[in-house]
N, C-alpha and C positions, 0 to 999 in steps of 0.2 A: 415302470419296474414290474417285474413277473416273478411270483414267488414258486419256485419248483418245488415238488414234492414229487421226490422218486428215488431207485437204487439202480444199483450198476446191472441190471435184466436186460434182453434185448429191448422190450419195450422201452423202459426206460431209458435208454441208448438213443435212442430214436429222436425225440424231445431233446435230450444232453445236443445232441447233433442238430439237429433242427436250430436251436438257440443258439452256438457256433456260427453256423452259418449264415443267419440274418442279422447277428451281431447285436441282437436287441440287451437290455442291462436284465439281469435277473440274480433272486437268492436263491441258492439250493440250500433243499431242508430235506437230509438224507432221511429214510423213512425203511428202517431193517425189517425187511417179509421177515428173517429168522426170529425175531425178537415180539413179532407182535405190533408194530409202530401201527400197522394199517388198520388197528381197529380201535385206535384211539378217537373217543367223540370228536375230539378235533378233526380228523381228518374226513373221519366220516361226514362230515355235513360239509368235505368239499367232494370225497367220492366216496358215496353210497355203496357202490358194490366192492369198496375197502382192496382196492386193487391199485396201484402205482402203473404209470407217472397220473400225476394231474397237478394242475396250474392253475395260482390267480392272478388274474392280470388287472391290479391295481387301476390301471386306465382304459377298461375295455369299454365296450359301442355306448357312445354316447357319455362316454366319462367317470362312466358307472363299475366299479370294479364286478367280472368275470371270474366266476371257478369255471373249470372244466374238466370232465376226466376220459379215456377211452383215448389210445394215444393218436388213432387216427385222426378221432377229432379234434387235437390239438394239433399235429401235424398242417391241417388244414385250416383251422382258424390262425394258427400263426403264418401259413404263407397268404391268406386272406388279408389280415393285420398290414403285414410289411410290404406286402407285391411281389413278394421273392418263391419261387421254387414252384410253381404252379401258374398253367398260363390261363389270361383274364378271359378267355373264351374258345371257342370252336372246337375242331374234333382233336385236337392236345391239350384241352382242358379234360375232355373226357377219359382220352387215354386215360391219362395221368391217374385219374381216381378209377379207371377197371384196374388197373395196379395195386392201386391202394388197396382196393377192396380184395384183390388175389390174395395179397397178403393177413392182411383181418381174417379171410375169413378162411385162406388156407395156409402158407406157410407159418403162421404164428401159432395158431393151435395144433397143425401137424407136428411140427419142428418141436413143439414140447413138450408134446406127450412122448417124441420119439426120447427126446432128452430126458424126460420121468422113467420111462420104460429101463431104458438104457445104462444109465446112471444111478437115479437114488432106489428106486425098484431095487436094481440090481445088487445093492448094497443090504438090502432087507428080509428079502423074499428069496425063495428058494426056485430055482430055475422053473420047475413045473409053472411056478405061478404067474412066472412073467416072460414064457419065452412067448405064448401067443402075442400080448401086444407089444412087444420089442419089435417083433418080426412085420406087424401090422401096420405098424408106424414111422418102423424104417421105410420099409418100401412105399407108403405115402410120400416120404422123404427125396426118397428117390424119384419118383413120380413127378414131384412140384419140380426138382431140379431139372428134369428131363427138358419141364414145359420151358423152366427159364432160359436152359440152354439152347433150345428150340429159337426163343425169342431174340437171345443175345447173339444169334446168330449174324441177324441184318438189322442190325438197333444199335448203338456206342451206347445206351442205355435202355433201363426196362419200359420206360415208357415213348421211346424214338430214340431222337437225336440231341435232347436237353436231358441233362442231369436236373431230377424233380424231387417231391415227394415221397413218389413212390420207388425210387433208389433208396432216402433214405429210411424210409420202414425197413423195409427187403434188408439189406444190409447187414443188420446189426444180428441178424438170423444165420447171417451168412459165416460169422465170425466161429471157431471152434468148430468145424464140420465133421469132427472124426467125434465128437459127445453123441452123433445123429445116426453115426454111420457111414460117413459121408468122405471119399478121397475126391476133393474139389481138380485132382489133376484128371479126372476123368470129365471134368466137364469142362475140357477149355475155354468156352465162350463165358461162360460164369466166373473163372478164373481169372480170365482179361479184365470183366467188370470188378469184377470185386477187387480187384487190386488197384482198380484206378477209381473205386472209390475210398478204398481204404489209404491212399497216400495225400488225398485232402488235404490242406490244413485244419479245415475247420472240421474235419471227420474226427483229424487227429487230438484236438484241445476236447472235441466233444465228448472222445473216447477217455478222455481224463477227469471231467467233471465227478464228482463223489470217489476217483479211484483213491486206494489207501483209509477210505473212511472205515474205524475198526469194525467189523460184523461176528454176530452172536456165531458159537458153531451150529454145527449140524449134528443136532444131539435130539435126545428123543421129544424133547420139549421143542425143537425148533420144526421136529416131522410134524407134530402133532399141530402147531402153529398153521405149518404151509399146507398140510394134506391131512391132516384127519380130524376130530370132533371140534376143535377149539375153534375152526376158523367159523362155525356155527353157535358156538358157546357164547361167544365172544361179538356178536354183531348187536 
């Protein structure tokens, strides 16, 4: 059994899906960024840097129960675990995780500053003060998209010809692309994948885990929560 701790974020999406699809038993323990959950001592001493998803697996190496947090590295300890979504060696092993890491270390951070920018910026701040990074972040946006279309040109998926891991990170980034900037009809290779990863089954139940769980608004206490002094106040 795998105790989930996470919200409906792409990150968190990732994990929800991940779990879906190797069909492993787990409890989800929704954890609201708007509310504060993530800096509860509890959760803290299973992720220190008070960020979702992360997981205990009750039965991890050696019988010994496992936290983990960073969803990559849960992505990868859980196809390590199962044997599922990630191959046991050679140069599709490696693919696999240069993917992975595209996304850690570019589309996730790109993709949500583009969406900060974009969105709750937007809602706040007066044009002068955020057309620079909208505009900065979009066209990163646009840039990673380029690379991926580039890639899904001659791939049925991001990392070859197996749907891996690193589809499912990517993916859940992929979902809502006009929050970024982003009309997915201009990138048809991107298009094609993302719609045959998004009619899955297990895409699909993954994409339901924690939906409908009630969330705090978005009110000045839940800004100050997710971006400004508290989430420092509060560790």
């Amino acid at each position: 059994m795998i105790d989930l701790y996470s919200w409906t974020t792409p990150n968190g999406r990732k994990v929800h899906i991940m779990l879906a699809e190797t069909g492993l038993d787990f409890t989800p323990h929704p954890i609201d960024i708007r509310a504060g959950d993530q800096f509860a001592p509890e959760f803290l001493t299973i992720s220190p840097n008070n960020r979702i998803p992360a997981i205990v697996d009750r039965d991890g190496p050696g019988g010994k129960p496992l936290a983990l947090f960073e969803s990559g590295a849960i992505l990868h300890y859980l196809a390590e675990k199962t044997g599922q979504l990630l191959p046991a060696d050679g140069a599709a092993r490696y693919r696999v995780m240069e993917w992975l890491m595209f996304q850690m270390g570019g589309v996730g951070p790109m993709f949500g500053q583009a969406n900060h920018f974009r969105i709750y910026a937007a809602e706040r701040f007066p044009e002068e003060q955020i057309s620079y990074g909208r505009e900065r972040y979009t066209l990163e946006v646009k840039r990673l998209y380029g690379v991926m279309e580039k890639r899904l040109a001659d791939n049925q998926y991001i990392a070859g010809d197996r749907y891996s891991i690193a589809d499912i990170a990517i993916y859940p980034w992929c979902r809502n692309p006009e929050r970024r900037g982003v009309d997915q009809a201009d990138y048809p290779n991107v298009l094609r994948w993302f719609n045959q990863v998004d009619a899955r089954p297990a895409v699909i139940a993954g994409n339901r885990i924690l939906e409908g769980v009630p969330r705090a608004d978005m009110d000045d206490k839940a800004w100050n929560i997710m971006f400004g002094a508290a989430q420092f106040e509060k560790r």
